[in-house]
C-alpha positions, 0 to 999 in steps of 0.5 A: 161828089167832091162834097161826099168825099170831104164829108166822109174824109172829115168825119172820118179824121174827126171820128179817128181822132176821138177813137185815140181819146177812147171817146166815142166816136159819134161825138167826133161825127157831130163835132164833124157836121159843126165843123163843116157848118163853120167852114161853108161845107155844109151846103146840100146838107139835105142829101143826108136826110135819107142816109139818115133816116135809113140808118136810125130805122135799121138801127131801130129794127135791128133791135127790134129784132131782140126785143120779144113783144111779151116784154110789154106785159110787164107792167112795173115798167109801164108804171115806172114810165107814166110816174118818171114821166110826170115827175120829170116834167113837173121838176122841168116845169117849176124850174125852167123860166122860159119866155113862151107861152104856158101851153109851149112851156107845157109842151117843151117840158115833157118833150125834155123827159124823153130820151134818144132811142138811137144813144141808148140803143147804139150804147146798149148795142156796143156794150152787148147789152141788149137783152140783159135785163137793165137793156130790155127795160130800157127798150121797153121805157124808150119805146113808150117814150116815142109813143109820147112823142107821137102823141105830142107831134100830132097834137102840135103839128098839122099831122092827122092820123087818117082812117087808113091807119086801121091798115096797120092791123094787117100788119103783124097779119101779114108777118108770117107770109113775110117769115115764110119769104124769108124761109124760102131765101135762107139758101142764099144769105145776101137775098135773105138779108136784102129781103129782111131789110126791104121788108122792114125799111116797107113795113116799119118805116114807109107804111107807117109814114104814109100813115102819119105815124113815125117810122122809127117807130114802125121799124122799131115794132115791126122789128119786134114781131120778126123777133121770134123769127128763126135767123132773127139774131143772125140778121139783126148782127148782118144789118149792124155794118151797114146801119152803122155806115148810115147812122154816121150820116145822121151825127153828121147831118145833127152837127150841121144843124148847130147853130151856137150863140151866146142866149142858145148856149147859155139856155142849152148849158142850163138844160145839161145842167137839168140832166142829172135830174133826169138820171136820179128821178128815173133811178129812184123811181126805179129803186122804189118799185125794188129794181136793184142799184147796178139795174136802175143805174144803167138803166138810169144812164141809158135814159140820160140824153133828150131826144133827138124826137124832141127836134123832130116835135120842135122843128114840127112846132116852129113850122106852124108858129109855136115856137120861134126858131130861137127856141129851136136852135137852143134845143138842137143844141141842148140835144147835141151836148146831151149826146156826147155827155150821154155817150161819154158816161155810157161807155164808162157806166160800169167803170162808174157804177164800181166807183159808188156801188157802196153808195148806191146800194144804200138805198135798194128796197129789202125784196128785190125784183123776181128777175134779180133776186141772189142766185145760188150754186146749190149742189153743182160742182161746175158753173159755166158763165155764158151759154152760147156756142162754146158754153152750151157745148161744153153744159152738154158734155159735162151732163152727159158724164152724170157732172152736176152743172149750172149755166148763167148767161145775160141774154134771158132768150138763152137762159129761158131756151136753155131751161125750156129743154131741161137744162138749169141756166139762170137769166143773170149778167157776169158783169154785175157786181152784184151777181157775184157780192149775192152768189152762194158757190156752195159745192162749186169745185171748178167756174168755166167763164165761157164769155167771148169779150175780153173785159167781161172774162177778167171781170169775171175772174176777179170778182170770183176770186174777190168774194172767196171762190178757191177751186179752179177757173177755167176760159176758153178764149178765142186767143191766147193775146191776153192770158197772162193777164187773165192768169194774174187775175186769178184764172188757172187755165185759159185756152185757145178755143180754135186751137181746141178745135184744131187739136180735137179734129187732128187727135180724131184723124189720127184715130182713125 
């Protein structure tokens, strides 16, 4: 117990600390599991294995959760995957001189081209990004990644698919009798939500162990299949607190795993320096098959760590002799230094991309993907940005007084719900500068930014104002804290949205 409490009130201080840095604070937790490393309070390390374990598959279903399995019909991507996959390996190949054997180097070198699902999903998460079209594609490319790594641990360890894996076919059978459970618990929202994780920490993560597959990636696919669930977002948005708890375990637990010496830091020196060829051979790649610069630059810098798999397949390695436990300490210590260079330029990767669009955009293709092609205003008069409660009430309202109105919202699931009953709303993400360099306002007298964070409303209306929009913005925000700045960026009338409500309701009282 004395040892939890020291672990907890480290990471803790470590992870406060990185907070006033405006870093992100999984690099305090690491650095927080090196720390007790160092100081001898690293024994029993292993009671976090499965605090750990739990939070990276809640995590993973979590996300899953917002993924629609139809996201693998597109093939582009799987296309871009296999060609950034070869290449990444072959570049890694040619330029790393390891001391092992052709077969190992071989092995080490695709291992390497693949990414950390839990950094690009947590970052993809934390910026609210999920279901943007660069998030999806992201998810997509991860998820193909850890199949790879399937692949590679099977074909390297002991571990043997049985017969009995034909079960899994009885899974996304027996989703629909889950969905029904989870129905019948929707009065009571601690059951629900106890139910939702019970069933996809069992289907996702147990079952798919007890098969020799990996249950991150079953939380992961099992969490795709309830994704059409009626609460699924809901669920997914009450699981976050409680994953997020467990998942500093699994950055502690990785920092206690460091093992620093001069040979290991100056191989794993050597492979940081190798990531910049990850980020430009997958953002070409990605620019070749006509995804536009800001796209496959987040995309680009979601996919930049090596992956905490690669340790999972390395430690499987060394086990049976593959690879000697030198080669296993430089890449725990690689994959650690990926993590916070990864988490670092994630956090600030639109600040980044704003920085050298003009550079990036010189190499986008002509005709650009279907999903990112300009939009245009047309002959509406009001254009809202954001979909979601307050949005789509106000789109209604405005219809119903003849007003000519279009919606745009970063979450495709909204933009295609919304058009599904009739309404014109367009997929597209505010915080894309290049949405806003390609919109045509046309008869656009009035833009409603009806996003909830803060940053994307005073982006928005700066970028409004920056390419020539002259009529009225309006912003119902959920507090006043910040209209001042948003009134020096250019918007006309920011308003309280609950002190709206309150004001609605007491107007409607006294009516009556």
């Amino acid at each position: 117990m004395d040892l939890i409490l020291i672990w907890l009130s480290g990471s803790l201080l470590f992870g406060f600390v990185f907070k006033i840095l405006a870093l992100p604070t999984l690099i305090g937790f690491i650095l927080a599991g090196y720390f007790f490393s160092l100081t001898g309070f690293a024994d029993y390390e292993n009671l976090l294995d499965l605090p750990s374990k739990i939070g990276v598959e809640l995590l993973l279903f979590s996300i899953g959760l917002k993924v629609k399995p139809t996201a693998f019909l597109n093939a582009s991507f799987i296309k871009v995957f296999v060609i950034n996959s070869t290449l990444v390996a072959l570049i890694y190949f040619l330029l790393l001189n390891l001391n092992v054997s052709l077969e190992v180097k071989i092995l080490l070198c695709l291992v390497l081209t693949l990414s950390s699902t839990v950094i690009a999903s947590k970052s993809l998460e934390d910026r609210k990004e999920i279901n943007s079209f660069h998030g999806r594609n992201a998810i997509l490319i991860l998820i193909f990644q850890d199949i790879l790594a399937l692949i590679l641990l099977l074909n390297t360890s002991e571990a043997v698919i049985s017969l009995n894996a034909a079960f899994l076919f009885l899974v996304p059978i027996s989703i629909p009798v889950f969905k029904k459970i989870l129905k019948r618990l929707q009065g009571s929202e601690d059951l629900e939500l106890i139910a939702t994780i019970v069933i996809g920490l069992f289907l996702g993560g147990f079952l798919f162990e007890k098969l020799n597959l990996s249950g991150e990636l079953g939380a992961l696919v099992v969490g795709m299949l309830f994704s059409n669930y009626n609460s699924a977002s809901k669920l997914g948005e009450r699981i976050w607190a409680i994953r997020e708890v467990l998942l500093i375990s699994f950055f502690v637990s990785l920092g206690m795993k460091l093992h620093v010496d001069l040979n290991s830091l100056k191989l794993a020196l050597i492979l940081i320096l190798l990531l910049p060829i990850k980020f430009f051979v997958l953002f070409f790649v990605l620019i070749w098959f006509k995804i536009r610069a800001y796209s496959a630059f987040l995309i680009s810098t979601s996919l930049l760590s090596y992956s905490e798999f690669a340790l999972i397949v390395a430690s499987a390695w060394s086990k049976a002799n593959i690879v000697d436990a030198k080669v296993l300490g430089m890449l725990v210590l690689a994959v650690c230094l990926s993590f916070i260079v990864s988490a670092t330029l994630n956090k600030y990767a639109h600040q980044i991309f704003v920085r050298i669009e003009k550079f990036l955009t010189k190499f986008e293709r002509e005709k650009h993907h279907p999903d990112e092609q300009p939009h245009t205003c047309g002959e509406a008069e009001v254009m809202i940005i954001g979909m979601g409660r307050i949005g789509s009430s106000i789109f209604k309202r405005l219809v119903k007084k003849n007003i000519k109105v279009v919606g745009f919202d970063a979450d495709t699931h909204i933009a295609l719900k919304q058009l599904s009953l009739g309404n014109r709303v367009t997929f597209a993400d505010a915080e894309d500068p290049g949405f806003w360099s390609k919109l045509r306002f046309g008869k656009l007298k009035t833009i409603i930014i009806a996003v909830p964070e803060f940053r994307a409303q005073n982006w928005s209306t700066q970028q409004a104002r920056r390419f020539g929009f002259k009529g009225r913005i309006i912003i119902p925000s959920r507090t006043k804290e910040n209209s001042f700045i948003l009134k020096e960026s250019g918007a006309d009338e920011v308003y309280d949205a609950y002190e709206a409500a309150g004001i609605g309701v007491s107007d409607m009282i006294r009516q009556e």
